[in-house]
Backbone as CSV, one residue per row, in Angstrom:
resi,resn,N_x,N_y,N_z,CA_x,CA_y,CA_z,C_x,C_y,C_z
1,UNK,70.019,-20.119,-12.000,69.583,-20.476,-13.348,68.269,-21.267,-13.274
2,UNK,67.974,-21.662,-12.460,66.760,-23.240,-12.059,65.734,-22.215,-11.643
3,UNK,66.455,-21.117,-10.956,65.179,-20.010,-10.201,64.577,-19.175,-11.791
4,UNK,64.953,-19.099,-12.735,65.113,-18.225,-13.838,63.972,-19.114,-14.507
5,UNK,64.623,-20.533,-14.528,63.724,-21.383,-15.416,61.896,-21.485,-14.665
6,UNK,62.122,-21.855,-13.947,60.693,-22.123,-12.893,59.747,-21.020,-12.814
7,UNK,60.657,-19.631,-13.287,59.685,-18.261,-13.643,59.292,-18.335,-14.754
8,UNK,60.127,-18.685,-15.555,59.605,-18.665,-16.912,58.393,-19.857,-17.539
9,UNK,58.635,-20.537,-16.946,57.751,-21.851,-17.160,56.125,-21.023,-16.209
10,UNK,56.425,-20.688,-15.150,55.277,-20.305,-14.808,54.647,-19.140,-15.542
11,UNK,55.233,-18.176,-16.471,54.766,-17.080,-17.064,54.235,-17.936,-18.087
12,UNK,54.967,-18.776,-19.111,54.500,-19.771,-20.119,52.769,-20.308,-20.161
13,UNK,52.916,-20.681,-18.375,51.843,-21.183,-18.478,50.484,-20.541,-17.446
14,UNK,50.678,-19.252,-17.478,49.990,-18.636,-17.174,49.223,-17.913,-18.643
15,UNK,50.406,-17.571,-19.420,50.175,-17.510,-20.867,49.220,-18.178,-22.001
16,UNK,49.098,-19.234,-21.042,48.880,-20.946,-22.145,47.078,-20.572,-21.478
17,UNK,47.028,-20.831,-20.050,45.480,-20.649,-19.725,44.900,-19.132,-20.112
18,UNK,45.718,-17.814,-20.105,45.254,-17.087,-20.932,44.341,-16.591,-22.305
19,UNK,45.247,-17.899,-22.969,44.841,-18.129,-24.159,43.138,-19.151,-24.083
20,UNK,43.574,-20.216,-23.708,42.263,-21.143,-23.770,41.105,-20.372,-22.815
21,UNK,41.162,-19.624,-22.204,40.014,-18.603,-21.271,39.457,-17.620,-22.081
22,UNK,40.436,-17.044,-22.930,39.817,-15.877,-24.134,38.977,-16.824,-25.189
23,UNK,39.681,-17.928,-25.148,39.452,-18.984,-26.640,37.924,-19.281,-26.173
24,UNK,37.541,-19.938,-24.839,36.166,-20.111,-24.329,35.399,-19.367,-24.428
25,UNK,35.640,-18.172,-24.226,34.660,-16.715,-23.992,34.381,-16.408,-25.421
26,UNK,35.167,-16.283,-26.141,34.541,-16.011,-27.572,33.982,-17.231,-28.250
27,UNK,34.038,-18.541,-27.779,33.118,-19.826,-28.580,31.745,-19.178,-28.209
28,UNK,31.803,-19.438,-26.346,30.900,-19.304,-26.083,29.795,-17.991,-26.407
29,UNK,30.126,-16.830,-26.575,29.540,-15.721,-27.028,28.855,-15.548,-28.451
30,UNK,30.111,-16.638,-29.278,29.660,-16.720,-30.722,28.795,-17.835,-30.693
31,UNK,28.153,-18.761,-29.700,27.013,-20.006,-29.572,26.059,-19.435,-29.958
32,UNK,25.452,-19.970,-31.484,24.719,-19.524,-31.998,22.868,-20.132,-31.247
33,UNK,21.899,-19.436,-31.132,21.166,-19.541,-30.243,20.189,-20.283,-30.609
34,UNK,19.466,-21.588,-30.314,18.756,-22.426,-31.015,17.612,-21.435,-31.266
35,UNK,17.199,-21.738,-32.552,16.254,-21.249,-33.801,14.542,-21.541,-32.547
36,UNK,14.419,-22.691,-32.439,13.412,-22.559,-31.484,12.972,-21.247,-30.376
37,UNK,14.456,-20.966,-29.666,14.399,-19.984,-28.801,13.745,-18.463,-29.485
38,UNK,14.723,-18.620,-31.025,14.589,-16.923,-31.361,13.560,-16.654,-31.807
39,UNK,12.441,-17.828,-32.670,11.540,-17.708,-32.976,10.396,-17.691,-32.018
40,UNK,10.341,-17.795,-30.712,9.609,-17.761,-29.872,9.437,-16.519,-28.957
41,UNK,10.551,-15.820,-28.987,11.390,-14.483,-28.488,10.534,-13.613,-29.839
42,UNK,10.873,-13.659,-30.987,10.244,-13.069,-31.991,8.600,-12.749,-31.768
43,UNK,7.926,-14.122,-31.871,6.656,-14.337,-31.916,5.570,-13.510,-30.430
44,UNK,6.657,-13.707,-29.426,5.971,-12.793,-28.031,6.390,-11.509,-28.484
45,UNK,7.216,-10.624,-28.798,7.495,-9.329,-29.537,6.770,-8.752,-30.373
46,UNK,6.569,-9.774,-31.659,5.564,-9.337,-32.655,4.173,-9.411,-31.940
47,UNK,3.763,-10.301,-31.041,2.375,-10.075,-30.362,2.183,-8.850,-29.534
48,UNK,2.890,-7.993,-29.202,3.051,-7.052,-27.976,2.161,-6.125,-28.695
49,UNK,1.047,-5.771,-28.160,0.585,-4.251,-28.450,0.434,-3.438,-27.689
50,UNK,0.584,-1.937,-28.122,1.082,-0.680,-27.082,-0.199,-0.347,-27.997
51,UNK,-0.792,0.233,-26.268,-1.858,1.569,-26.050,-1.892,2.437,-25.572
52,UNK,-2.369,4.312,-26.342,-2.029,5.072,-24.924,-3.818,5.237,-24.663
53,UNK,-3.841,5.293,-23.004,-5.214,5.325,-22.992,-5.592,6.907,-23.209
54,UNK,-6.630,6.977,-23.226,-7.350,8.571,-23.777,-8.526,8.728,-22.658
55,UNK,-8.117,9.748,-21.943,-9.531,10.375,-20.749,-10.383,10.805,-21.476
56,UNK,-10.359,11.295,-22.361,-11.202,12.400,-23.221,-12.340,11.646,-23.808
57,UNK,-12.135,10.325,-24.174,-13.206,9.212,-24.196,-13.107,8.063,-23.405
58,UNK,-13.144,8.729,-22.391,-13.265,7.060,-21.310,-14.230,7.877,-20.247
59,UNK,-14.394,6.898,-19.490,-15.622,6.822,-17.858,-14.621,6.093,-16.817
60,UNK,-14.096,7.131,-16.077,-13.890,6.430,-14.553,-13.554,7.300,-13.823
61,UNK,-14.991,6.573,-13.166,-15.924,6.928,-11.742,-15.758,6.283,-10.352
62,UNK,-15.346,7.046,-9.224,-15.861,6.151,-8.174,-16.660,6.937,-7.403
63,UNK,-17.324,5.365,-6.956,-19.319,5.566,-6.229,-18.826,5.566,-4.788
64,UNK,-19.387,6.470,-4.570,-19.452,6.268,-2.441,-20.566,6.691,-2.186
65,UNK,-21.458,5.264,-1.444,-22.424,5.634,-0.848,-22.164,6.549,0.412
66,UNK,-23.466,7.084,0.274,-23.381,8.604,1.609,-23.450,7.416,2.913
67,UNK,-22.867,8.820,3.893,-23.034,7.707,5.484,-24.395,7.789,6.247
68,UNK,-25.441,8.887,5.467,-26.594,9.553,5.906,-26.375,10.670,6.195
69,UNK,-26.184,12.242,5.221,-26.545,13.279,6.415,-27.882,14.215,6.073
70,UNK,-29.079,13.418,6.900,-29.828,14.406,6.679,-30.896,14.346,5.594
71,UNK,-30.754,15.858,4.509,-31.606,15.542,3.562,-30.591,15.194,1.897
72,UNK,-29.008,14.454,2.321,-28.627,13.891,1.462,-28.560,12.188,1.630
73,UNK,-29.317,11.539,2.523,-29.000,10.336,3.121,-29.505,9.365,1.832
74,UNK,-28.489,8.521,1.798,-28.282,7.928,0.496,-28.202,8.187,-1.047
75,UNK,-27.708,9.260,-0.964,-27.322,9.698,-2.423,-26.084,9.344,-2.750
76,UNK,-25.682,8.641,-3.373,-24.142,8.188,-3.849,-23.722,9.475,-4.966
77,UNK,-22.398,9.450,-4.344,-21.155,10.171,-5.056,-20.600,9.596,-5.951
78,UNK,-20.952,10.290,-7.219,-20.082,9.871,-8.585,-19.144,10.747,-8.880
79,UNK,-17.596,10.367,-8.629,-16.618,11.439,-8.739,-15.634,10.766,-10.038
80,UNK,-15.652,11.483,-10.918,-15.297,11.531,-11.583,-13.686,11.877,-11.999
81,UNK,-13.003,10.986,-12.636,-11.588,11.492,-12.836,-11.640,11.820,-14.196
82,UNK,-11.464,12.983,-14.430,-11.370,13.830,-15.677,-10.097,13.558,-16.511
83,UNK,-9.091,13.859,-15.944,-7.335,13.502,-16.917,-6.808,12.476,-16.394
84,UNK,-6.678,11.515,-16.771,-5.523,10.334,-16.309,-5.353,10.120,-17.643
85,UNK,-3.854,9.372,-17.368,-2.636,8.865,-18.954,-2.735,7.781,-18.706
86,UNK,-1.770,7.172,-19.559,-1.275,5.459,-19.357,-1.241,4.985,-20.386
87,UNK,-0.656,3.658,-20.398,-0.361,2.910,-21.072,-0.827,1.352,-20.857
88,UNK,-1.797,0.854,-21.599,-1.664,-0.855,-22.075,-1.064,-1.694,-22.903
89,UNK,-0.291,-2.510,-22.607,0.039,-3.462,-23.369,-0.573,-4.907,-23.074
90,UNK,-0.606,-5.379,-24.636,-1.617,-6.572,-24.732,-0.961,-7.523,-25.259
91,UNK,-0.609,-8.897,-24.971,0.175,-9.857,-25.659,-0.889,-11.015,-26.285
92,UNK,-1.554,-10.967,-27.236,-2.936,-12.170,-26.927,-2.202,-13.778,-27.492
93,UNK,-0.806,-13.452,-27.473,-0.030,-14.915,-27.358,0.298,-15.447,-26.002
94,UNK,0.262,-14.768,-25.549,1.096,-14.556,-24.020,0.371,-13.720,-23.008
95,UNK,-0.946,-13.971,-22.866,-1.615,-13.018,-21.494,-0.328,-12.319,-20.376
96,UNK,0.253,-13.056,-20.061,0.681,-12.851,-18.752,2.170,-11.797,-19.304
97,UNK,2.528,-11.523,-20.167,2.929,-10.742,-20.667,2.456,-9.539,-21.186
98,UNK,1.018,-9.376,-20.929,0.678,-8.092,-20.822,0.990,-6.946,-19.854
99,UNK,0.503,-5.610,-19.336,0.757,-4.936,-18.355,-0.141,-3.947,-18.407
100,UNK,-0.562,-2.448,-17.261,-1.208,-1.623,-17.484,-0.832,-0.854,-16.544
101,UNK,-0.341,0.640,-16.916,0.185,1.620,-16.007,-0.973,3.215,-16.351
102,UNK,-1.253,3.308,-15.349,-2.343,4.330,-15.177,-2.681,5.329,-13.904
103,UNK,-2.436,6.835,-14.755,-1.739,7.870,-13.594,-3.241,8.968,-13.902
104,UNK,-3.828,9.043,-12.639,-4.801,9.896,-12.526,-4.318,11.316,-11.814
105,UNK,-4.325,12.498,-12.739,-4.276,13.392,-11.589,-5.425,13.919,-10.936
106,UNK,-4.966,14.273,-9.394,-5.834,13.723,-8.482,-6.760,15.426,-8.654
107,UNK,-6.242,16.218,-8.902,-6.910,17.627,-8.975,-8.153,17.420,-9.897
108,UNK,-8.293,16.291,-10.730,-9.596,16.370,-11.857,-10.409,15.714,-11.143
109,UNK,-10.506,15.301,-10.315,-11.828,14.377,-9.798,-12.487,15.366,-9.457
110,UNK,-13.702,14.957,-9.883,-14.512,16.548,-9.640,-16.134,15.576,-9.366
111,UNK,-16.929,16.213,-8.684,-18.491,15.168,-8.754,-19.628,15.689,-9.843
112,UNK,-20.070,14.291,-9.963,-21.077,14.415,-11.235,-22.198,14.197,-11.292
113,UNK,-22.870,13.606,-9.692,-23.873,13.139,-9.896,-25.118,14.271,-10.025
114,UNK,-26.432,13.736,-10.641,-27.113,15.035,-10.942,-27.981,15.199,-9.864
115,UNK,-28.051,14.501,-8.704,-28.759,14.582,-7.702,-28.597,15.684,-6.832
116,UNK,-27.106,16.173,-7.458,-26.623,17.307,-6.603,-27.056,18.907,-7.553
117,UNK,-26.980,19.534,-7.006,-27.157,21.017,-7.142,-25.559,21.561,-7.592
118,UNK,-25.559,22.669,-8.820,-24.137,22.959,-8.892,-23.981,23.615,-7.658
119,UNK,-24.433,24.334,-7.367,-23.779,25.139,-5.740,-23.096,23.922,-4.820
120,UNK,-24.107,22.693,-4.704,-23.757,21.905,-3.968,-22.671,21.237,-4.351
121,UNK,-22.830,20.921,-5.688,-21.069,20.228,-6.718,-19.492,21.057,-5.874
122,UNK,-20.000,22.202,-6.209,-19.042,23.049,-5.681,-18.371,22.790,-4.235
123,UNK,-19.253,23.041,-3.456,-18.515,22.606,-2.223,-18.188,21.298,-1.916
124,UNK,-18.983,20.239,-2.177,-18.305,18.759,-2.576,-17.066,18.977,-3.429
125,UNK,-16.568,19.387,-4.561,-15.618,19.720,-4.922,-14.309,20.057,-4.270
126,UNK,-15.046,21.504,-3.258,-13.995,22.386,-2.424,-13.556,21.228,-1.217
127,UNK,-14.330,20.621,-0.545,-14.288,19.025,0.172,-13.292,18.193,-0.150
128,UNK,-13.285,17.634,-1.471,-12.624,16.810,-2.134,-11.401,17.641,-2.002
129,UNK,-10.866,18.362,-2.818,-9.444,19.501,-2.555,-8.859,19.356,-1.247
130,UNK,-9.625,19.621,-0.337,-8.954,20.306,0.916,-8.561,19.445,2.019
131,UNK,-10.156,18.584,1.605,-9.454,17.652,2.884,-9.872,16.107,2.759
132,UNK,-10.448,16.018,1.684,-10.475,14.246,1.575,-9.322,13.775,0.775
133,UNK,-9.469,14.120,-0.757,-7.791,13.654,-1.575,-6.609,14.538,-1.532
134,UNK,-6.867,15.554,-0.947,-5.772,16.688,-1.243,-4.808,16.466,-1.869
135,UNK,-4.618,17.570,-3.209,-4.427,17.261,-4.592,-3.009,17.550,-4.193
136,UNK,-2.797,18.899,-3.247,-1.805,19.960,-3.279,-0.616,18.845,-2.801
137,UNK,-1.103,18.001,-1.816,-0.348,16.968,-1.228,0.251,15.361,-2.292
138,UNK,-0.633,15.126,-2.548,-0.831,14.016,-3.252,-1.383,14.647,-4.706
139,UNK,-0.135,14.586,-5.684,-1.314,15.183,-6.791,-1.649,14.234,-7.840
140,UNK,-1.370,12.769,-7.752,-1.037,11.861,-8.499,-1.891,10.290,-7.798
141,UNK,-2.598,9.916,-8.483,-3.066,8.622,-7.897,-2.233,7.864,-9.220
142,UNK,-1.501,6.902,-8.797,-0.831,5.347,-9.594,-1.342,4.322,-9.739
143,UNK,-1.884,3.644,-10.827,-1.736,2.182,-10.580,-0.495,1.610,-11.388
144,UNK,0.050,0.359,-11.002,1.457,-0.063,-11.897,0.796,-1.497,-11.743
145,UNK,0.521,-2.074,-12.875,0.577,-4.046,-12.851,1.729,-4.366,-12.338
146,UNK,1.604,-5.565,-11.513,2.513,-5.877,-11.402,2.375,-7.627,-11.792
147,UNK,1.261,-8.104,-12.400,0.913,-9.611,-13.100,-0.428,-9.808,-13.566
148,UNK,-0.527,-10.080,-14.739,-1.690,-10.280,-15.868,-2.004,-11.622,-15.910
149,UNK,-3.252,-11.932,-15.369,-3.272,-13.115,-15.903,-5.009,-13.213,-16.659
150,UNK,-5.641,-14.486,-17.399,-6.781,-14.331,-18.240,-6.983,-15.325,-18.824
151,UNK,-7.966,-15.002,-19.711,-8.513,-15.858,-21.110,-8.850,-15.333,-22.159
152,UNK,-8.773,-16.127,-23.384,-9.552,-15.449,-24.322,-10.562,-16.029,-24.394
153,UNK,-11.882,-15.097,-24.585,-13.508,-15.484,-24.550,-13.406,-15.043,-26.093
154,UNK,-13.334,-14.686,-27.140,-13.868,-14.546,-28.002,-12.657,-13.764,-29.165
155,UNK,-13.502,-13.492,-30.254,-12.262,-13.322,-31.439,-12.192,-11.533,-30.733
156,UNK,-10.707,-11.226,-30.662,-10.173,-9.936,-29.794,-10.696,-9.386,-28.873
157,UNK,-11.195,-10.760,-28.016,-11.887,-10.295,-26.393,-11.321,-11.526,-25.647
158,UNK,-10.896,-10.521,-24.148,-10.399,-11.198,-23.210,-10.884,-10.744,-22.053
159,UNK,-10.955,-11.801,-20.857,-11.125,-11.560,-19.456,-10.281,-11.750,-18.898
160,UNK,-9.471,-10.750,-18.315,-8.320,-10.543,-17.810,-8.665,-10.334,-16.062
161,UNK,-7.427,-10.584,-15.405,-7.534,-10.228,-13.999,-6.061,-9.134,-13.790
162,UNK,-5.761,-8.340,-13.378,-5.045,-7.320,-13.590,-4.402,-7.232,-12.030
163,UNK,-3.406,-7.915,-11.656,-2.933,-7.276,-10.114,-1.472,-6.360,-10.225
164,UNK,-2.153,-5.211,-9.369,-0.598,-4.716,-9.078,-1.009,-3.512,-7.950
165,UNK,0.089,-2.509,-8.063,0.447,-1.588,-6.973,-0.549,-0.425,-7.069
166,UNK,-1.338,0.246,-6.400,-1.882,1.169,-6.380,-1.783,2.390,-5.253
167,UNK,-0.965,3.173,-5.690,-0.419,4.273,-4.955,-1.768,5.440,-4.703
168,UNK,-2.882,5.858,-3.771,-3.432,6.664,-3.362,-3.445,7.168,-2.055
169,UNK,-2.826,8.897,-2.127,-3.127,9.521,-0.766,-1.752,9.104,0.071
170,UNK,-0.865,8.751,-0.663,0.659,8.651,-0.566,0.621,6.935,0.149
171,UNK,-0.391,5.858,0.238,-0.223,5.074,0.833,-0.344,4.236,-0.968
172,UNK,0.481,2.786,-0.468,0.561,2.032,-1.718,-0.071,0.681,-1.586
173,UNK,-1.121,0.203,-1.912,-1.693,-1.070,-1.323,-1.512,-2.173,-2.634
174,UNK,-1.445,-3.374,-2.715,-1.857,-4.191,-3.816,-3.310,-4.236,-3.924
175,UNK,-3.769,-4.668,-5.507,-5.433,-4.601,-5.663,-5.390,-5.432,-6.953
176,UNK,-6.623,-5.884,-7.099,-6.968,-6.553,-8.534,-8.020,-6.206,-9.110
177,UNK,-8.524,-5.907,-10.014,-8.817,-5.195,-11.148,-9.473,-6.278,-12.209
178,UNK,-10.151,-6.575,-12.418,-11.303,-7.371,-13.222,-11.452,-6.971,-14.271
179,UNK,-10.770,-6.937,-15.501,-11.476,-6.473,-16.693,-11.951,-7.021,-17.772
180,UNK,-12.806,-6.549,-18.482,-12.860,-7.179,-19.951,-12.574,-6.458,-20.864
181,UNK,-11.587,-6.803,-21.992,-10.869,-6.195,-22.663,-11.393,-6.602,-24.139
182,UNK,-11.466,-5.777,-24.949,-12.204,-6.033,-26.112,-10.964,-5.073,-27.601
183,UNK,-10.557,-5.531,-28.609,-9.941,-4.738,-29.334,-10.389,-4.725,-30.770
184,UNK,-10.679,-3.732,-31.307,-11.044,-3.505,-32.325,-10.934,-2.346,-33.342
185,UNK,-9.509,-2.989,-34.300,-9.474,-1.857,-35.201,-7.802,-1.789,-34.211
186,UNK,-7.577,-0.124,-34.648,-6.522,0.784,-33.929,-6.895,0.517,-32.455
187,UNK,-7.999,0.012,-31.948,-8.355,0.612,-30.453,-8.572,-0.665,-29.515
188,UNK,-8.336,-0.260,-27.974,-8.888,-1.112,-26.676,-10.179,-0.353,-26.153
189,UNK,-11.027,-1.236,-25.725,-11.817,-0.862,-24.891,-11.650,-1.754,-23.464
190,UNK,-11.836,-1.145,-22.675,-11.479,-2.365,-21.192,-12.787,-1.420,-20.247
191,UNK,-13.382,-2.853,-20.127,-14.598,-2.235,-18.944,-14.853,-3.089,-17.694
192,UNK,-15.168,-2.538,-16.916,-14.664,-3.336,-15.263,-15.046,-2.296,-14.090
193,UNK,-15.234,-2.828,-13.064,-15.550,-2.555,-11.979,-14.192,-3.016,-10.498
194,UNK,-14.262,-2.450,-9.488,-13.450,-2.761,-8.385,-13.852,-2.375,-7.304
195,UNK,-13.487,-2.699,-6.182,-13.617,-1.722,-4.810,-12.564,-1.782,-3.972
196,UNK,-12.309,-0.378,-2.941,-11.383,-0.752,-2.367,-11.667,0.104,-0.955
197,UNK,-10.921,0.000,0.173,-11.372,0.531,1.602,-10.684,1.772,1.662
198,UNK,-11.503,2.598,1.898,-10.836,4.107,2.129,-9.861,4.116,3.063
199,UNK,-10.373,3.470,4.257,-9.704,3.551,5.462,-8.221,3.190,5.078
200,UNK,-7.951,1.683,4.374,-6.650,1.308,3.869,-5.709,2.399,3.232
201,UNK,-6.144,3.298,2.500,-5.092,4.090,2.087,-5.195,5.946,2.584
202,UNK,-5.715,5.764,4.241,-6.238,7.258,4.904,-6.956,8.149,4.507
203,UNK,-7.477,7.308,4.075,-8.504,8.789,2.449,-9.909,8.879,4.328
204,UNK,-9.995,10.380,3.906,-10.984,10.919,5.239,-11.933,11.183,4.336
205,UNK,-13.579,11.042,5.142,-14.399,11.808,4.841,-14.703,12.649,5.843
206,UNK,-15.283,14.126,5.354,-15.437,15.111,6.267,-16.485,14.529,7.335
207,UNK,-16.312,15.192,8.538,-17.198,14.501,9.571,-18.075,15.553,10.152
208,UNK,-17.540,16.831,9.602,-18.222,17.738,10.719,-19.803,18.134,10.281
209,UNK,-21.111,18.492,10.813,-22.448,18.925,10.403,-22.602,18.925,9.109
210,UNK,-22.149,20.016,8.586,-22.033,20.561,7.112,-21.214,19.614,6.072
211,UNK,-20.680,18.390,6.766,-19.612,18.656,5.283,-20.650,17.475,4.135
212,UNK,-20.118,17.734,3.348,-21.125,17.431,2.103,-20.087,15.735,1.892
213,UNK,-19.252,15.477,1.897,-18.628,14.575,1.206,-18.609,13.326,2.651
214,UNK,-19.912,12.553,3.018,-19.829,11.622,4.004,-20.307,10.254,3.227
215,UNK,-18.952,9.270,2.927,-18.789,7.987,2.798,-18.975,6.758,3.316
216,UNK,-19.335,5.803,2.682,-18.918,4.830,3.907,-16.905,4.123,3.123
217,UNK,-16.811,3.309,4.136,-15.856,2.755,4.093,-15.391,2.183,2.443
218,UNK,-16.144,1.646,2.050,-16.243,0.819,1.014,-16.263,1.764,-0.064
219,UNK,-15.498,2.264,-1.163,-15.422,2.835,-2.294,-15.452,2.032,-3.715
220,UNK,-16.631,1.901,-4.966,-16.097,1.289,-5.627,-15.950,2.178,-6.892
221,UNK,-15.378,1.225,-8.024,-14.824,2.321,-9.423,-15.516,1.308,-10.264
222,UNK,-15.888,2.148,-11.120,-16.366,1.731,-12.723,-15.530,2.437,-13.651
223,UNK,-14.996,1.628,-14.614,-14.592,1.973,-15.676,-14.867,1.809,-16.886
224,UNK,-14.919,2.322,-18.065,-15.007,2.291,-19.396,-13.955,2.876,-20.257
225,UNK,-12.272,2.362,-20.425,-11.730,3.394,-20.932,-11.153,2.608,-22.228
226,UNK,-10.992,3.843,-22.933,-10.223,3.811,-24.545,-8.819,3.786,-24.538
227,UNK,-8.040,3.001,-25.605,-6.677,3.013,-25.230,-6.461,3.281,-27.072
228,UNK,-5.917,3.958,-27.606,-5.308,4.409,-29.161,-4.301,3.437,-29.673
229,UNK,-3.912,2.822,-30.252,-2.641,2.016,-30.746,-1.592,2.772,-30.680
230,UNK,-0.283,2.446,-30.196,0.598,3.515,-30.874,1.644,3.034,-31.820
């Protein structure tokens, strides 16, 4: 009978903390969230602006000076990326809550400079394809932010510093990115310059007599691109 009771008392009060454990979990869930918090949560939300960028009116170029061959010795390569997407977001409450994701496909880089001859474009072109970015391999150059940081210089202009991941030629390096960001209307404009080492992410230039596409080490990019509101 004593063994009967001592079960039951223990079911009782296994029962009893049952209760006050459910009773906690729902106070606590229903803790209504200080007004400070939500309005601050609100205010970085309502600041968030989404951009998609647009190739079709933008500029970005990267320059490689020649390594010397010949009768092209010092003519820099302006190669041009024709289609890349992406997305900016801009917080101008919260810089560091911004971001910028931007996907070049690698098949549009094509060269532009006018120093060259189209015949000559062409095989710089066929160069580029086959054996410096090879598209067939790699058809995708990435950048992903991975931290925004800045200032504001002026009414909807900022100087931003932009670091994150940049995936080219299947190798992924970190880089930073300098921009100035300007908004006006529906639209971004962001213009900036960078450089980065070929060697770091295996990018080859042809080496043999003929080949048209001879670099040095040092690659840099100019940009000018448009971003649409969405």
């Amino acid at each position: 009978m004593t063994r009967h009771r001592e079960i039951g008392y223990a079911l009782n009060t296994s029962k009893t903390l049952l209760v006050v454990l459910c009773a906690a979990l729902i106070v606590a869930a229903t803790k209504p969230i200080p007004a400070a918090h939500l309005y601050a949560s609100a205010q970085q939300s309502a600041a968030l602006v989404r951009f998609n960028l647009d190739s079709s009116q933008s500029k970005f170029i990267a320059h490689g000076l020649r390594g010397g061959l010949l009768w092209f010795k010092g003519h820099e390569h302006l190669v041009a990326a024709r289609d890349f997407s992406g997305e900016a977001q801009l917080n101008p409450n919260q810089i560091t809550a911004s971001s910028l994701r931007l996907t070049v496909k690698t098949d549009s880089m094509v060269e532009t400079s006018d120093v060259f001859t189209q015949p000559q474009k062409e095989i710089i072109n066929k160069e580029l394809r086959e054996i410096v970015l090879e598209p067939a391999k790699y058809p995708e150059i990435v950048f992903k932010s991975t931290a925004v940081s800045g200032r504001t210089v002026g009414s909807n202009q900022y100087d931003l510093k932009i670091r994150g991941d940049l995936t080219l030629h299947g190798v992924t390096r970190q880089i930073v990115i300098p921009a100035k960001v300007t908004v006006t209307g529906n639209d971004l404009r962001a213009t900036g310059e960078f450089s980065i080492d070929r060697d770091d992410f295996n990018v080859k230039a042809t080496s043999a007599f003929h080949g048209m596409v001879r670099v040095r080490g040092k690659v840099s990019f100019t940009f000018d691109i448009i971003g649409h509101r969405i």
